[in-house]
C-alpha positions in Angstrom: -43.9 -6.8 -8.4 -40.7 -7.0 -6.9 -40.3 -10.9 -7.8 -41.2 -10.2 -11.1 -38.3 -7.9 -11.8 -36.2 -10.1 -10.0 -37.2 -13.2 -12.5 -37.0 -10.3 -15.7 -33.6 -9.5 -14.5 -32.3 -13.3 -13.9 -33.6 -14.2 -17.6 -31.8 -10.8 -19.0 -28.2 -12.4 -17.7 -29.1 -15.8 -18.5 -29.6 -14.9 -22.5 -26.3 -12.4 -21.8 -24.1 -15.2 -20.5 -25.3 -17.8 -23.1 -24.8 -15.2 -25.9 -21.2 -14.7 -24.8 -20.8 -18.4 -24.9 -22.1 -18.1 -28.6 -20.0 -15.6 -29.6 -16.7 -17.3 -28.2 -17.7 -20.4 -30.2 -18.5 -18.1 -33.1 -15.2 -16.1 -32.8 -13.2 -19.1 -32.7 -14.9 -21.8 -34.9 -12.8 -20.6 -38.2 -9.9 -21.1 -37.1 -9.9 -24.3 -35.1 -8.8 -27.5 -36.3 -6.7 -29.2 -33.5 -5.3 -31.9 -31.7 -6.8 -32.3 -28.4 -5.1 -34.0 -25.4 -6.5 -37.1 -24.4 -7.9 -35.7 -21.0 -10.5 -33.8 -23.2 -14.0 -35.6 -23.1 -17.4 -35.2 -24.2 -19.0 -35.0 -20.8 -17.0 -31.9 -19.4 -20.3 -29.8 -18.7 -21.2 -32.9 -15.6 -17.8 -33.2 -14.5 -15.4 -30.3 -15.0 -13.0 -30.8 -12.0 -10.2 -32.0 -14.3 -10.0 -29.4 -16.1 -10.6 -26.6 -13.2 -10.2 -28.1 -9.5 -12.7 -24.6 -8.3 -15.4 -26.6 -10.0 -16.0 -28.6 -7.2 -17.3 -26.0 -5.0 -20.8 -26.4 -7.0 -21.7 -29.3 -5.1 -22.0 -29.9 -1.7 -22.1 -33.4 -1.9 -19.1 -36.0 -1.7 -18.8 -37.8 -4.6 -16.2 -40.7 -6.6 -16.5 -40.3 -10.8 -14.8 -42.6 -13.2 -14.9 -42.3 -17.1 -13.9 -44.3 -20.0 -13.6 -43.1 -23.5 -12.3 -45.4 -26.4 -12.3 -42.9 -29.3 -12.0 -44.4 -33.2 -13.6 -47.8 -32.5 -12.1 -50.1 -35.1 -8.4 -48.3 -35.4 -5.7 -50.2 -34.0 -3.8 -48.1 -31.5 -6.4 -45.3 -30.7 -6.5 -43.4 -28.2 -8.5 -44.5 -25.0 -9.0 -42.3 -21.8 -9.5 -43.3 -18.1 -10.3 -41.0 -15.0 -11.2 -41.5 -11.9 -11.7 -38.3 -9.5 -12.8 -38.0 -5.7 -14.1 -34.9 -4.4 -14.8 -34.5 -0.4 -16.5 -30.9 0.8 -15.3 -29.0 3.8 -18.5 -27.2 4.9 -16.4 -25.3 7.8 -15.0 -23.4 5.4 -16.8 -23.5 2.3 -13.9 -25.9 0.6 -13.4 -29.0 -1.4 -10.2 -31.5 -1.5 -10.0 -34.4 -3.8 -7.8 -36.6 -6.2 -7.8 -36.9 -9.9 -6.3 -39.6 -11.8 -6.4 -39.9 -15.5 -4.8 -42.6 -17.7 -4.1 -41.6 -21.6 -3.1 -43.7 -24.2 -2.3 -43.9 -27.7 -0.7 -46.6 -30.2 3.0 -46.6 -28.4 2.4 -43.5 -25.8 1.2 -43.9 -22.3 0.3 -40.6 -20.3 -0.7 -40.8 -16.5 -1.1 -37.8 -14.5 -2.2 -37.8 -11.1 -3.3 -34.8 -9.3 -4.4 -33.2 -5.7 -6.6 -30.4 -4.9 -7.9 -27.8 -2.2 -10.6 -25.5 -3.5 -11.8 -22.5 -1.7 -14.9 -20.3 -1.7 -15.7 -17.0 -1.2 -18.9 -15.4 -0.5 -19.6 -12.2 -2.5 -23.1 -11.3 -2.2 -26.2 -13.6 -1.1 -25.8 -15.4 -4.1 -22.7 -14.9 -5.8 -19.3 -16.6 -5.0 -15.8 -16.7 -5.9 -14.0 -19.7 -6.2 -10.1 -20.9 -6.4 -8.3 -23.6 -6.5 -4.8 -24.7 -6.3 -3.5 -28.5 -7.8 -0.1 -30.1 -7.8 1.0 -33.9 -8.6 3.0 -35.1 -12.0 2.7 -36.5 -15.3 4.5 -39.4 -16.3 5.1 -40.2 -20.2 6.5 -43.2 -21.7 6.7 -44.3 -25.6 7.5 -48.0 -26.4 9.5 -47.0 -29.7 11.2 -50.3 -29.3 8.3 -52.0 -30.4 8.3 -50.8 -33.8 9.6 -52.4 -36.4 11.6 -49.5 -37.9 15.0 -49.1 -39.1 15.3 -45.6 -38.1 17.8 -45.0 -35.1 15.7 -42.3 -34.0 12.9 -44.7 -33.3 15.0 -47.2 -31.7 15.3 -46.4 -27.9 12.1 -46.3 -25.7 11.4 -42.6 -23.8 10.0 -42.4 -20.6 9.6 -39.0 -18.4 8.3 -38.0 -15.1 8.1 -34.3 -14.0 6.0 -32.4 -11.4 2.9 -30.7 -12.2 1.2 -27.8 -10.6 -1.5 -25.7 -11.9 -4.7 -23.6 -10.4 -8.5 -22.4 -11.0 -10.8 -19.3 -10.8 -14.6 -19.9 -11.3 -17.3 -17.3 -10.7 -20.6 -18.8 -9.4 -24.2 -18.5 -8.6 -26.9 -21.3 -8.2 -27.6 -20.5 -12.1 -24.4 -20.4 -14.0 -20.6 -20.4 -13.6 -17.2 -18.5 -15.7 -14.1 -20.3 -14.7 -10.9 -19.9 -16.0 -7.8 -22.5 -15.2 -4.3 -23.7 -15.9 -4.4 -27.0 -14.1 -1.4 -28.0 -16.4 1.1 -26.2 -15.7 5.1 -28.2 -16.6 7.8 -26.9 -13.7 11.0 -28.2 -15.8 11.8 -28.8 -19.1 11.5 -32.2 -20.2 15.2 -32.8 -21.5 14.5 -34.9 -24.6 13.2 -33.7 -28.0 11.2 -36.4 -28.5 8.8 -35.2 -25.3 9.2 -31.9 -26.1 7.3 -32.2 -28.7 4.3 -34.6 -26.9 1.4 -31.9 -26.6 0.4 -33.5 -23.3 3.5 -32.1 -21.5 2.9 -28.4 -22.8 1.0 -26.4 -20.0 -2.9 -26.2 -20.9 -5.6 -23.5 -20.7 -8.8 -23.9 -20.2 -11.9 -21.2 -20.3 -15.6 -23.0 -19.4 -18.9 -21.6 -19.0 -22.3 -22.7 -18.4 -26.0 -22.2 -17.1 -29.3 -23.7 -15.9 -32.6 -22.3 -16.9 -36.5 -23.7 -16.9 -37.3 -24.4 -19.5 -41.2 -25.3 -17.9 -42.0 -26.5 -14.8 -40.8 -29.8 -15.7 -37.6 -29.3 -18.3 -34.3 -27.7 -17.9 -31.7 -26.6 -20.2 -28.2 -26.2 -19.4 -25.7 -24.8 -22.7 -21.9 -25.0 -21.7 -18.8 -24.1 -23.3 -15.2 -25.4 -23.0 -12.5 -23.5 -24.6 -9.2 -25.5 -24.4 -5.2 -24.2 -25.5 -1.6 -25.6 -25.2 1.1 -23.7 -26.4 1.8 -24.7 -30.2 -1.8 -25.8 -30.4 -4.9 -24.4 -32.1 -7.3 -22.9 -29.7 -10.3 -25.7 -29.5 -13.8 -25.1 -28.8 -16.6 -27.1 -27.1 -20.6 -26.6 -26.7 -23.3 -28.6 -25.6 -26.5 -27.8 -24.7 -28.7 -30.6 -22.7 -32.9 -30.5 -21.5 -33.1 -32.3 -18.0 -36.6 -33.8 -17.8 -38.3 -34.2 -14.5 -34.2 -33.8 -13.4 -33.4 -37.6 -14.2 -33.7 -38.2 -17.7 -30.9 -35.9 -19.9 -30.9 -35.6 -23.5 -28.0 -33.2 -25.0 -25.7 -32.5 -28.0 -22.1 -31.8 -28.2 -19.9 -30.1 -30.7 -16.3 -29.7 -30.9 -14.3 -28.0 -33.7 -12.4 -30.4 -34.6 -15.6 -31.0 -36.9 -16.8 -34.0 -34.5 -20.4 -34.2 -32.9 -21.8 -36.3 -30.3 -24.9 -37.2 -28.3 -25.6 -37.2 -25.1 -27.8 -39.1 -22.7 -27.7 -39.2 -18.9 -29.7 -40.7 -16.2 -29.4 -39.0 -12.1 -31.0 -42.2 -10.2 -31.1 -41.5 -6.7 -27.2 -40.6 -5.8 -25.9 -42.1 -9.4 -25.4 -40.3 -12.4 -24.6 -42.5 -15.4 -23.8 -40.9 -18.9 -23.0 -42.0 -22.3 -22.1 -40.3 -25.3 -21.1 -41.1 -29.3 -19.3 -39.0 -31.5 -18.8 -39.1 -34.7 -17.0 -36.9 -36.9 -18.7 -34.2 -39.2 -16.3 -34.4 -42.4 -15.9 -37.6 -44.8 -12.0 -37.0 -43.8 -12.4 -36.9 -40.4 -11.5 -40.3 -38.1 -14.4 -40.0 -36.0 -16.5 -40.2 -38.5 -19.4 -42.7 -39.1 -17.4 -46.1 -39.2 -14.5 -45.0 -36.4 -17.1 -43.4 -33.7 -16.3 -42.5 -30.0 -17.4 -43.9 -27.5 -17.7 -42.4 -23.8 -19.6 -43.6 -20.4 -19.2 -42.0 -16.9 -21.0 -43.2 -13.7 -21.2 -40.9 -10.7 -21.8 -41.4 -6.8 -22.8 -39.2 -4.7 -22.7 -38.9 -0.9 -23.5 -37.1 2.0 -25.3 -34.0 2.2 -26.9 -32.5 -0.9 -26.5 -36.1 -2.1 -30.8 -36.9 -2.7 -31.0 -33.8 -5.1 -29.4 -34.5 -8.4 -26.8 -32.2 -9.2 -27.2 -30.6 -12.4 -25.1 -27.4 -12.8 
């Protein structure tokens, strides 16, 4: 009797947390239509550490992720993404450390940003933790003006910029679902030139992400997640996604953004690899993802250590 409450109870927050996932997406859907920094990708709901370092406390494991996403396929000069991130647990104290690297660019611009992180937990209850996180690292921008063939002066002299980057991360967890809230991005000096200060990748970012795992049957999950995203002088974006695990190796999922792009989803957990792939398209005839610019996106995973033989999936 008492395990049957228990299960009624678990269900009642699962639909409450997914139903304030909806209603973020529904809130903010009208008036979304932006830009997104390169850094933003399809596949946040397997690897969120980017974008909140606390993340990393979900999984026990060691692990090394790279990513690659080439977005308008046919455009010259779009805008193609690279990441690499390592994540080491420190079971002593309930902690994580790792490295993320991430490589943006687009036509003339180059972004790299490197980053290091500590993550710590703390227990709350039996089941319920408390995570934060604290970053730090730099972002270097360059533009290649030079290269154009333009008689405007303004458009004459190549920029280039390095300044030091800090930022942090909160995330509430369970074994079920996680709320995390993060500024990883966070710019300690101005940037000196108006030509940067107008580059949306040096503005300090903020990022609000959800998500949860439920059985579907004895043999199918589903995991819905959300990924809120702003930068000062941007429009607030929204992400959801929602994926069914099958048997916990074959993944089949949806993503859309409101920037009026789609994409699908399908991932593969063999052994201690995870390999995903995604295409987006956009959802409007005047949109540049749209059916003859698509986006593509693949990430591979490895996993080490222990936890490493179950297939992480939150």
């Amino acid at each position: 009797m008492n395990m049957d409450r228990t299960d009624n109870k678990k269900q009642q927050y699962q639909l409450i947390v997914l139903s304030l996932c909806l209603l973020l997406l529904v809130i903010t859907a009208h008036r979304v239509d932006a830009q997104q920094r390169g850094g933003n990708y399809t596949q946040y709901m397997d690897n969120l550490t980017t974008f909140n370092p606390a993340y990393s406390l979900l999984d026990k494991a060691g692990s090394i992720t790279t990513l690659a996403r080439k977005q308008w396929v046919g455009i010259d000069g779009a805008p193609v993404t690279y990441l690499i991130n390592g994540n080491l647990p420190i079971e002593s104290i309930n902690g994580a450390a790792g490295l993320t690297v991430f490589n943006d660019q687009l036509a003339i611009e180059r972004q790299t940003e490197v980053n290091v992180y500590f993550a710590k937990g703390i227990q709350l209850s039996s089941t319920d933790y408390l995570g934060v996180s604290i970053n730090g690292g730099f972002r270097n921008y360059t533009a290649n003006y030079s290269t154009l063939d333009s008689t405007d002066p303004t458009f004459r002299n190549d920029v280039r910029g390095t300044k030091p980057n800090i930022g942090f991360g909160v995330i509430y967890y369970t074994d079920w679902y996680y709320l995390g809230i993060s500024a990883p991005e966070l710019t300690l000096t101005s940037l000196g030139t108006a030509s940067i200060q107008g580059n949306t990748n040096f503005r300090n970012h903020y990022y609000f992400s959800g998500a949860l795992i439920t059985d579907v049957s004895n043999e199918i999950k589903f995991k819905p997640a959300t990924l809120l995203s702003y930068a000062g002088g941007v429009p607030l974006t929204a992400d959801i996604s929602g994926t069914f695990y099958i048997k916990e190796t074959l993944g089949l999922g949806v993503n859309y953004r409101t920037d009026k792009t789609m994409a699908g989803i399908i991932i593969l957990n063999i052994n201690t690899f995870h390999v995903g792939y995604s295409y987006q398209l956009g959802t409007s005839s005047t949109n540049l993802g749209g059916f003859n610019n698509a986006t593509h996106e693949i990430s591979l995973s490895y996993r080490f250590g222990s936890g490493s033989a179950s297939p992480k999936l939150l």
